[in-house]
C-alpha positions in Angstrom: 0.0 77.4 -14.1 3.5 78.1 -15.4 4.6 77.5 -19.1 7.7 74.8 -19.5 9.9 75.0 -22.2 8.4 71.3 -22.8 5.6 70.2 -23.9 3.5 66.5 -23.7 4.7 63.9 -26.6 8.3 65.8 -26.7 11.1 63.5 -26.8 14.5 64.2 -24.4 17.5 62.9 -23.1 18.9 63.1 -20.0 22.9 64.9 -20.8 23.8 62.9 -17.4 22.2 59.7 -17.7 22.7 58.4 -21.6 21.9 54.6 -20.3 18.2 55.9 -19.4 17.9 56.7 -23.2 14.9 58.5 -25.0 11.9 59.8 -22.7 8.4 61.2 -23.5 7.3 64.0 -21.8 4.4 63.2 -20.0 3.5 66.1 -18.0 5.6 69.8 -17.9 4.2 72.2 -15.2 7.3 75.0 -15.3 10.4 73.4 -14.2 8.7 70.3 -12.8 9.0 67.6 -16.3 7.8 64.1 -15.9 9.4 62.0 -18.8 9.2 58.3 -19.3 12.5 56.8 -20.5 12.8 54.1 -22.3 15.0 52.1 -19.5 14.4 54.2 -16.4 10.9 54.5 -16.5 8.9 57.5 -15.7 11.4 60.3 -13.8 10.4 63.5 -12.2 12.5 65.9 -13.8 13.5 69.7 -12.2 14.4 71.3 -15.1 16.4 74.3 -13.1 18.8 71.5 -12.1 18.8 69.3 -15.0 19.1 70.2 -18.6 17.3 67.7 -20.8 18.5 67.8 -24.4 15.3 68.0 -26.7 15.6 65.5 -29.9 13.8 66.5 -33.0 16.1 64.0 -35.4 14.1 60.5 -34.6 
């Protein structure tokens, strides 16, 4: 199993999508990041395409 850069209970935005607001990761298996956002719901994320934005200031 590959190490992500994210890790389960993280919180993250998506720089493209600002509507989708904060997500949770759920699950981070190398670049594959499943985050649930607060108005998209849960999103499969490829982190070698997207760059979520970790947020440590809640």
């Amino acid at each position: 199993m590959q190490r992500s850069e994210f890790e389960p209970g993280q919180y993250v935005r998506h720089p493209q999508k600002p509507e989708w607001g904060l997500g949770q990761v759920q699950t981070a298996i190398g670049e594959r990041v499943t985050v649930m956002f607060e108005h998209a719901g849960k999103v499969l994320i490829n982190t070698s395409v997207v760059a979520l934005e970790p947020v440590w200031d809640l």
